[in-house]
C-alpha positions in Angstrom: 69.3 -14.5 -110.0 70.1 -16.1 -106.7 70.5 -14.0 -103.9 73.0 -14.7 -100.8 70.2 -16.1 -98.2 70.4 -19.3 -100.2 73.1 -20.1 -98.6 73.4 -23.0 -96.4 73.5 -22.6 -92.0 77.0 -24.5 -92.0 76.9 -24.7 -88.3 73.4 -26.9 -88.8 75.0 -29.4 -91.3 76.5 -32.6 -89.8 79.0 -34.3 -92.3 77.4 -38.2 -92.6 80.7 -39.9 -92.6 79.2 -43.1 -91.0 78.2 -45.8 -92.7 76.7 -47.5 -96.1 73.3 -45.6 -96.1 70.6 -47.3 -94.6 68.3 -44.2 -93.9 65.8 -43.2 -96.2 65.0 -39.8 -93.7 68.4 -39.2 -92.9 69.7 -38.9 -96.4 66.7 -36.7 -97.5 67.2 -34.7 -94.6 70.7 -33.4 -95.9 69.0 -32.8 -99.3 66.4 -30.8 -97.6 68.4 -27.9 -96.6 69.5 -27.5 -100.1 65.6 -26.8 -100.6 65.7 -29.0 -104.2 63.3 -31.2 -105.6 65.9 -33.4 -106.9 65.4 -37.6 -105.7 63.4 -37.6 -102.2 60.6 -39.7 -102.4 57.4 -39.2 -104.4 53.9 -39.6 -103.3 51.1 -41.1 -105.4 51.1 -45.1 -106.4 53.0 -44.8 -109.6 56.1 -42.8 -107.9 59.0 -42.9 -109.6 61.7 -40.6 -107.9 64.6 -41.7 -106.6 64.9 -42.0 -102.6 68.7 -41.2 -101.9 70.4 -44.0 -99.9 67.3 -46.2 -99.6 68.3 -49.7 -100.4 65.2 -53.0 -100.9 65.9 -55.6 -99.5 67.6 -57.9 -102.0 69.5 -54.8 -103.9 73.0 -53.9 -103.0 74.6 -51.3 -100.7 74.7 -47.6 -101.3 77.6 -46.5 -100.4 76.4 -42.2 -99.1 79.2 -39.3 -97.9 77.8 -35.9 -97.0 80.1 -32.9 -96.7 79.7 -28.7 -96.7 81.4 -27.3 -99.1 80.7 -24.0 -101.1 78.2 -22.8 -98.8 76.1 -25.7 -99.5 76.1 -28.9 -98.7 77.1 -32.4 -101.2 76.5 -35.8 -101.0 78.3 -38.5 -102.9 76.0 -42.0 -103.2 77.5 -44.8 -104.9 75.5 -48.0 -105.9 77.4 -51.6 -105.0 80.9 -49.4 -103.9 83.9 -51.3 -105.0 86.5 -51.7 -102.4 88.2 -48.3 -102.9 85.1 -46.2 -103.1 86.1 -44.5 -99.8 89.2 -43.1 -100.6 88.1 -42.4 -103.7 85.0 -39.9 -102.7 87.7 -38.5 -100.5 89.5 -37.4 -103.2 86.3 -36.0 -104.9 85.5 -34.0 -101.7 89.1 -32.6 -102.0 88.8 -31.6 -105.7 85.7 -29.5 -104.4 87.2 -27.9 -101.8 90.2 -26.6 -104.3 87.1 -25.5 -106.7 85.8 -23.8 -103.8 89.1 -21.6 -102.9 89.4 -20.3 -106.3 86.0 -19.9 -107.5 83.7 -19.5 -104.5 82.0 -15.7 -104.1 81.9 -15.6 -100.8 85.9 -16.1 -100.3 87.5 -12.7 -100.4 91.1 -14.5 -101.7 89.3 -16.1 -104.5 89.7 -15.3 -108.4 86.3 -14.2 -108.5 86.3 -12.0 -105.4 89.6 -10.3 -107.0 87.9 -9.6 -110.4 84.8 -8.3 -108.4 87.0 -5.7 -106.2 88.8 -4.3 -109.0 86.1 -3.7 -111.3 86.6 -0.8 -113.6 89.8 -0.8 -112.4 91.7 -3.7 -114.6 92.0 -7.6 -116.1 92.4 -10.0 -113.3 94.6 -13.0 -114.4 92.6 -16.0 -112.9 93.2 -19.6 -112.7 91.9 -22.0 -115.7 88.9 -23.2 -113.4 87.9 -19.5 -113.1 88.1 -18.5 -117.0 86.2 -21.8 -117.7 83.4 -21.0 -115.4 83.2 -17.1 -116.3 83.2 -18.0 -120.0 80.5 -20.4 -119.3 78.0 -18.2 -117.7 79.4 -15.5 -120.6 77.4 -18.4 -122.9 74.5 -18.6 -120.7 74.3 -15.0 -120.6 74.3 -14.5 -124.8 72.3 -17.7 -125.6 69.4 -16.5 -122.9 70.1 -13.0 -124.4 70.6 -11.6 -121.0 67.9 -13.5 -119.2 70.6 -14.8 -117.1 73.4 -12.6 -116.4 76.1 -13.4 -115.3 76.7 -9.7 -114.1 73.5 -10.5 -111.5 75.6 -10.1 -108.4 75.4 -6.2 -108.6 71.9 -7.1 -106.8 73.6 -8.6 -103.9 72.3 -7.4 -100.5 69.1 -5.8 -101.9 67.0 -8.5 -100.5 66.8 -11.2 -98.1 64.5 -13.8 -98.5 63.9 -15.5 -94.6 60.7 -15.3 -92.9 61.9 -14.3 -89.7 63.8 -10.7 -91.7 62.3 -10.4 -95.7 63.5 -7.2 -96.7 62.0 -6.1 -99.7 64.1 -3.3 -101.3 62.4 0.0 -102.4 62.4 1.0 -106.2 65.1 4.2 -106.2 67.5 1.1 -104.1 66.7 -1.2 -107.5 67.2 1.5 -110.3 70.9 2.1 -110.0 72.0 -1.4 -109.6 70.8 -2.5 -113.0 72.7 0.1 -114.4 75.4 -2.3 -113.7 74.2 -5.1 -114.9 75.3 -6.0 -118.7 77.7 -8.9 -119.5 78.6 -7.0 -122.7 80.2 -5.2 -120.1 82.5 -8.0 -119.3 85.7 -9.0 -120.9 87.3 -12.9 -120.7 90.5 -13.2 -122.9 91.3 -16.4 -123.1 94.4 -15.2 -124.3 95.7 -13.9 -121.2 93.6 -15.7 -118.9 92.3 -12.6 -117.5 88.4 -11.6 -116.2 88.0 -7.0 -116.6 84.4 -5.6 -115.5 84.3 -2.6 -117.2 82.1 -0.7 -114.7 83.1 0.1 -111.2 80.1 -1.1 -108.8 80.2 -4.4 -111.7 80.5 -7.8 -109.6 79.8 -10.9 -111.1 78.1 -14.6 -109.2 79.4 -17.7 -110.0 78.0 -19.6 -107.5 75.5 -22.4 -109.2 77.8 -22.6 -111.9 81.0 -23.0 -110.0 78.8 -26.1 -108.3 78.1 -27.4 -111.3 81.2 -27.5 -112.6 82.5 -28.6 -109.1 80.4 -31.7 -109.9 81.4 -32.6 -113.3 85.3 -32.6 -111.3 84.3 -34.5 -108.7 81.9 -37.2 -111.7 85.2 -37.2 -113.3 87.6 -38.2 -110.5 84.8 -41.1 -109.6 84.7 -42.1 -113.6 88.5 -42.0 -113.3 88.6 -44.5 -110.2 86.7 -47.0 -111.7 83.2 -45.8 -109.9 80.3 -46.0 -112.8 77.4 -45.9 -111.0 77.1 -42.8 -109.0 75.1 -40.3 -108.0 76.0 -36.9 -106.9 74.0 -34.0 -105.0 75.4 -30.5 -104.6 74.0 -26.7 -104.4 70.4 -27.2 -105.9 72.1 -29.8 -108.7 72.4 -33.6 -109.0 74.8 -35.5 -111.7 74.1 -39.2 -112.0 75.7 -41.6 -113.5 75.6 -45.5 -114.6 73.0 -47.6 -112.9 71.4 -47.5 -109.2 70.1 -51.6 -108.7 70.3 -52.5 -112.7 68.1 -49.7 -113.3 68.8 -45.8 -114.8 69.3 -43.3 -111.7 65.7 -41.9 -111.8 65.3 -37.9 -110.1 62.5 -36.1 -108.6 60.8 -33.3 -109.9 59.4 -31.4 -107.3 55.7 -29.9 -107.3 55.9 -26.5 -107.2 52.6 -26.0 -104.7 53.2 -29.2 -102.9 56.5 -29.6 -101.8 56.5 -32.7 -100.1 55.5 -34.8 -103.4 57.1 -34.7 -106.7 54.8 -34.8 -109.8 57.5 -36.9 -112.0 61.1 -38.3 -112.5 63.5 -38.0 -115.5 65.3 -41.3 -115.8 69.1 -41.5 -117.2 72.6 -43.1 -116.9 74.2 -40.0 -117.8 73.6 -36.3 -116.9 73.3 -33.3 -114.7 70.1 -31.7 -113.4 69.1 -28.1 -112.1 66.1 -27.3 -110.8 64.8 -23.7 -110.5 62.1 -22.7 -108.8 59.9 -20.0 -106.8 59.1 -22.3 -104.3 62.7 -22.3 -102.9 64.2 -19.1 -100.5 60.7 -17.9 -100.6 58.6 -15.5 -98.2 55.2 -13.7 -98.5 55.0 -9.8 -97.3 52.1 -8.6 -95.5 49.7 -8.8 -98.5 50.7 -12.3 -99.1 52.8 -12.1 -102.2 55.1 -14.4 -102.9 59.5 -13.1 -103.1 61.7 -15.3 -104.0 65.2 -15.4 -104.9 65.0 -15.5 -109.0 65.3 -12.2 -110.0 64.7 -10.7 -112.9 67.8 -8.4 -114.2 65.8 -6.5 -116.1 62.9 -5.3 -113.5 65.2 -6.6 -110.4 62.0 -8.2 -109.0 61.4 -12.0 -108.7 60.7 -13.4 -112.1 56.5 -14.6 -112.6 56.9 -16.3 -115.9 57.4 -19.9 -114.6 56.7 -21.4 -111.1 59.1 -24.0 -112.1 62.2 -25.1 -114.2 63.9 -28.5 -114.1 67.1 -28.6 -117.0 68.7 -31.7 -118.2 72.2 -31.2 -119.7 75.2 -33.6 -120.2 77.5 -31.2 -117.7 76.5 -29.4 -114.6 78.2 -26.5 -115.9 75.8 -25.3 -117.3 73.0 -27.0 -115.7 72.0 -23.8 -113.2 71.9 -21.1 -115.4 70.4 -22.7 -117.9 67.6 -23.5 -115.2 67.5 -19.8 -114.1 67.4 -18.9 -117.5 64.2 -20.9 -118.4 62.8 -19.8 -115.3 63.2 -16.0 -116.3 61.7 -16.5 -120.1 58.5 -18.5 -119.5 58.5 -21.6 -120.9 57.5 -20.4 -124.4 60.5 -18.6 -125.0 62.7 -20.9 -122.8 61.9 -23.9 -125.0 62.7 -21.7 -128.3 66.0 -20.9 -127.0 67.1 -24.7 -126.3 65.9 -25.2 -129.5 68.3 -22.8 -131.1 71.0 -23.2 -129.5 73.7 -25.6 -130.1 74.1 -26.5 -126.4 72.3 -30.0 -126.0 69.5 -29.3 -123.2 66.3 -30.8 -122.4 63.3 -29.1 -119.5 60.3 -29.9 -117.7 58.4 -26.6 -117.0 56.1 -25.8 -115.1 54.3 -22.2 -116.2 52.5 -19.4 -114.3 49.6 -21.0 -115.1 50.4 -24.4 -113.9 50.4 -26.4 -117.1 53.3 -28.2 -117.7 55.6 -28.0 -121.1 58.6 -29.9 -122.1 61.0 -30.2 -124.7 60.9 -33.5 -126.8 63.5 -35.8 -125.5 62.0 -35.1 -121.9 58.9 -36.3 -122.9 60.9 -39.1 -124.0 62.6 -39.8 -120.3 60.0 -38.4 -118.0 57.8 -40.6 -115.5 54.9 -38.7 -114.1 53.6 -39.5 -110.7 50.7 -37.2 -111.1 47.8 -37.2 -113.9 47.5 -33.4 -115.7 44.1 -32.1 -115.8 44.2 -30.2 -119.1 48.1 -30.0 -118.8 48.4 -28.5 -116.0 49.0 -29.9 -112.6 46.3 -30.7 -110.0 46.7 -29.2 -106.6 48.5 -26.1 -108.4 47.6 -22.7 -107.3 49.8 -20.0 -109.2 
């Protein structure tokens, strides 16, 4: 589950506010402090990713807006920007910034911080955006069977995953925590609009899904206006939509042991992307293993099933967890649970032991940059 030092050094983002994009560094330098392996440019002679804000010669203008929000950073492109396209990503900025007082974590006036401080106390009545989002990760939660839980946040503060200050926790800090950790334990009526944690110490995170769903607001405002071909970045997730030059939106898949190149690309004109991964808000101790900031809920360690998870959904909702959860099972059992589920979902995994597995339709859409040496990628150590 992700742990507070992913967020974003606010005070080192500048909002882009400029111009049509015409800087291939610049724009991948915003993504970069997101640490995601979403449309930056690939390396090798068939690359396929997607290089934000890059324009050839003959095509149009993309149209790029950067802003913080939620602790992250997001960035709006929009290919050949019709005459309102300003105002309109204006407004889609604003719908994220409403998302963001009621739903973000880190706001102590916001629905979630509420239900969070009076766990095991009573019901919260929250705001439709927050009983949409909780009930969301409550489907994340049962269709993973607890790989992701949306109860995670009792973990917060255990670790922190920057170089400069890794702290590690000690076992007897881990134990009582998961004690807390059940979304059984949570209860959403939709009834009353209310959010109860039955535990005191209980606190539930929201954060990648509140982003998602922050995206799917901010894709519908753009839809709404008019704007078909987009593509949106925000908090480790990308929506696209439409067309970029006559062509489908085409994003990066990061390598997991090379993180400058990305192995492949997943082509659409219509969905949301998450990619999880052990590469990102990682350190290594003294012995040289490898923390990072997907935990397991069950061990409260970083998970070692999967070096990395790239999900494929038709809303960003649930784009995130789904990605964590993936990450968390292995890819085995992560591709067994998309399959049962009634939740349409398609992933690129890469496993523990660096060979890569995917579920059918991504085979269908995927471009690989890289050649697999008995499935599994080259220049991959686990």
């Amino acid at each position: 589950m992700r742990q507070s030092a992913s967020r974003v050094d606010l005070d080192a983002v500048r909002d882009e506010s400029a111009a049509v994009s015409k800087s291939p560094a610049r724009a991948c330098a915003a993504i970069a402090l997101l640490a995601i392996g979403f449309g930056c440019e690939g390396k090798g002679p068939t690359s396929a990713s997607f290089l934000p804000g890059a324009t050839s010669k003959d095509a149009p203008d993309v149209l790029s807006r950067t802003r913080p929000l939620m602790s992250t950073v997001f960035q709006i492109q929009v290919d050949s920007p019709p005459p309102n396209a300003e105002n309109v990503m204006r407004e889609a900025f604003e719908e994220i910034e409403r998302l963001e007082t009621v739903l973000s974590e880190w706001r102590d006036d916001s629905d979630i911080s509420k239900v969070n401080r009076l766990a095991g106390k009573k019901p919260v009545k929250v705001s439709p955006d927050a009983l949409r989002v909780v009930d969301a990760g409550m489907d994340v939660s049962a269709w993973s069977r607890g790989a992701f839980d949306l109860s995670w946040a009792a973990l917060w503060g255990l670790y922190d995953f920057r170089p400069d200050s890794l702290k590690i926790p000690r076992p007897e800090e881990i134990k009582p925590r998961l004690s807390l950790i059940n979304y059984k334990n949570i209860r959403v009526s939709k009834k009353y609009e209310t959010v109860y944690l039955k535990k005191r110490g209980m606190a539930i995170g929201t954060g990648g899904i509140a982003k998602g769903y922050a995206l799917d607001h901010a894709g519908a405002i753009l839809r709404g206006a008019g704007i078909d071909n987009y593509m949106i970045f925000g908090g480790g997730q990308v929506q696209v939509h439409g067309k970029r030059d006559g062509r489908p939106w085409r994003v990066g898949i990061q390598h997991p042991r090379d993180t400058g190149s990305y192995f492949a690309a997943l082509e659409s004109t219509g969905a949301s992307f998450s990619t999880s991964g052990d590469y990102e808000n990682a350190a290594f101790d003294g012995a040289g293993r490898r923390w990072h900031h997907i935990i397991d809920t069950k061990t409260g360690l970083p998970g070692d099933k999967s070096l990395s998870v790239t999900i494929m959904t038709s809303e960003g909702i649930y784009a995130d967890a789904l990605s964590t959860a993936a990450f968390l099972l292995g890819p085995q059992r992560a591709l067994q649970m998309l399959r049962r589920i009634a939740y349409p979902a398609e992933a690129v995994i890469v496993g523990a032991d660096c060979r890569v597995y995917m579920s059918p339709k991504a085979k269908k859409q995927i471009r690989m940059n890289v050649e697999l040496v008995d499935g599994r990628l080259p220049n991959c150590k686990p």
